[in-house]
N, C-alpha and C positions, 0 to 999 in steps of 0.2 A: 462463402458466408461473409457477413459486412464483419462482421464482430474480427475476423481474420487479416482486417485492411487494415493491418499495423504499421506502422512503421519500421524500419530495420533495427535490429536490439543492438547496433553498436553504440554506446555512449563513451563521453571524455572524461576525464577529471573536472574538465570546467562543468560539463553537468549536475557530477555530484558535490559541488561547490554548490550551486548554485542551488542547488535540493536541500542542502544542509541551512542553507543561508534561509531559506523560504519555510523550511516548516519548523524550524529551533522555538517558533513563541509557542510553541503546541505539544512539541515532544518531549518527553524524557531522555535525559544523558544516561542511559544506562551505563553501567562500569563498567571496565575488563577486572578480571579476576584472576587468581591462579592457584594451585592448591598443591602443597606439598607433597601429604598423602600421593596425589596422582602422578605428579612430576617423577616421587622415587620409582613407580610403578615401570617409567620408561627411561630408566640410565641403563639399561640392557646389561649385562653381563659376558665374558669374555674367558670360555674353558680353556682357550687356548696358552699355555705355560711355555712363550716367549717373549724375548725382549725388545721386538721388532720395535723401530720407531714407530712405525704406521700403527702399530698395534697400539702402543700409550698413547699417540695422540687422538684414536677413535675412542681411545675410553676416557680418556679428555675431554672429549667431545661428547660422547654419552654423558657423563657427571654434571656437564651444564644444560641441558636440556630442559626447556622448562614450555609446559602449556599454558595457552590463553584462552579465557572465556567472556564470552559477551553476554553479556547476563540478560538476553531480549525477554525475559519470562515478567523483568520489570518493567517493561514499556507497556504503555499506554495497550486498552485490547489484550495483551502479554505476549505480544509478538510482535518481532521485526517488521511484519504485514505492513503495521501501522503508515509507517514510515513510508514507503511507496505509495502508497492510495492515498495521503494526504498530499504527498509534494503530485500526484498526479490530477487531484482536483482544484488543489489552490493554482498552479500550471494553469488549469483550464479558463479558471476565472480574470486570471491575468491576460489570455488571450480573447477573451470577453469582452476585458472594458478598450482593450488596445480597439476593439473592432466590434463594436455594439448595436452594428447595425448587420454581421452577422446573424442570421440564421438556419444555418443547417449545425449551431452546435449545442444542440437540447436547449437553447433559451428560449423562454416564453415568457414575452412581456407581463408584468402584475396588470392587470385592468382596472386593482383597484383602487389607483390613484389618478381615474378622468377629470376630479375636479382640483386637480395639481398641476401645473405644467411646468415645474421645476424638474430639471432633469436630478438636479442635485438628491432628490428627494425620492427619484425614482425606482422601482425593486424589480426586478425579473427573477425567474423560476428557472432555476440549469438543474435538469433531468442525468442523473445517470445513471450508470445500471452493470451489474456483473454476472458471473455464475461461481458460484464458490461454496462449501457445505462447511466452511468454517471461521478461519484466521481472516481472509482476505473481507471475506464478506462482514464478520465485524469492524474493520476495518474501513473500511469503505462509509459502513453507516455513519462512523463517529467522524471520519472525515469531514463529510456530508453535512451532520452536525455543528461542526467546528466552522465551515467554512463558509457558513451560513451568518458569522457571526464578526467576518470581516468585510472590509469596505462599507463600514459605516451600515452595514445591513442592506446595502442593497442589493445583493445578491442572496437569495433563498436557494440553496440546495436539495434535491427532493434524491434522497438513493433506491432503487429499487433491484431486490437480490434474489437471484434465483438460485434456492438452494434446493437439494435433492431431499426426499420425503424420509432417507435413512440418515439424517446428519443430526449429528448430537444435539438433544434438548438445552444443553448449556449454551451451544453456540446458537442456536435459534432464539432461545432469551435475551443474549447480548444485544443480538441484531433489531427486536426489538425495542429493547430498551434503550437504545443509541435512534433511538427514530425509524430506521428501517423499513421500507415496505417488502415482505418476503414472499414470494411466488415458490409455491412449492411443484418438485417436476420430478416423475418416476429416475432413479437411481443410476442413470446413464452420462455418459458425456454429451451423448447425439440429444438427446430431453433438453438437457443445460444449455448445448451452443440453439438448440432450435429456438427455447421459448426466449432467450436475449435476445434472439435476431427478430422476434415478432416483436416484441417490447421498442425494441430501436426503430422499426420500420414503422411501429403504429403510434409511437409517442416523440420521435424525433431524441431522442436519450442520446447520451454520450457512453456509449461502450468503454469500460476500463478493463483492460485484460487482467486478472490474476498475475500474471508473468511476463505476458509477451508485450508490454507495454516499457516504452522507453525511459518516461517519466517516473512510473513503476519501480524498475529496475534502479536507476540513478537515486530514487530514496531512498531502497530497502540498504 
């Protein structure tokens, strides 16, 4: 399947440098947090009634223990999603303007600036597209949204989501409402990866995996 020509999911630190650096005018800093209540919950306890050093210093070691949380329920969408499918479309668009005479990467020139020949002024149409019945797929719209909205406008983003016909009305309305074009496809994986790979093969779209995407991963 085309959707499956990914790239290999190893990334570096300088990627996720470089994802943090790219999508920051767009995301939320969500917090880290921590919570008492929960932390006493895991200082473990110790029946054992000797003086072992090993022994004090493991409950030493229990007594400090403490957990962290990443509060992604406030980000942008209300998920880490977010974060991957922006640094994976504004990515795309950097590899656009680097190379604009590209076309096998969902660009479609605007036609409708013929009586323009400033290139300065000029807009193109970058298609993409996923399969996802929730998080990603809002994600992806707003992305879409967003990143329509940089280089001075000349790049239009159009997302198109194929989500399964059993996937929450909440997340259906997001995806809407973030611009979204939603294809809907009986409740399978095999429905999902089929109707993406007819979308890509008939509209020239840019596949963005859920997961298995490099740029993906290096946001989330």
């Amino acid at each position: 399947m085309k959707q499956q020509q990914q790239q290999q999911h190893c990334i570096t630190l300088e990627d996720v440098q470089k994802a943090a650096e790219r999508i920051q005018k767009f995301r939320n800093k969500t917090p880290v947090l921590t919570s008492t209540s929960i932390n006493q919950l895991c200082l473990g306890t110790n029946n054992n009634n000797n003086d072992d050093d090993d022994d004090e210093e493991d409950d030493n070691h229990h007594h400090h223990r403490q957990l962290f949380f990443k509060i992604e329920a406030m980000q942008r969408t209300g998920s880490f999603k977010f974060r991957g499918a922006l640094n994976a479309t504004l990515h795309l668009l950097e590899t656009n303007d680097d190379d604009d005479t590209n076309t096998n990467d969902g660009i479609i020139p605007n036609n409708n600036n013929n009586n323009n020949n400033n290139n300065s002024t000029r807009t193109s149409i970058t298609n993409v597209v996923t399969h996802s019945s929730g998080n990603h797929a809002a994600a992806l719209a707003l992305a879409a949204q967003l990143a329509s909205t940089t280089n001075n406008n000349k790049n239009s983003v159009h997302a198109t989501i194929v989500m399964p016909r059993n996937a929450p009305q909440t997340k259906i309305n997001g995806v809407r409402g973030f611009g979204g074009t939603i294809v809907m496809v009986d409740s399978t994986n095999e429905a999902r990866e089929e109707e993406a790979d007819r979308i890509v093969e008939e509209t020239g779209a840019v596949f963005i995996h859920p997961s298995e995407n490099v740029r993906v991963i290096a946001g989330q």
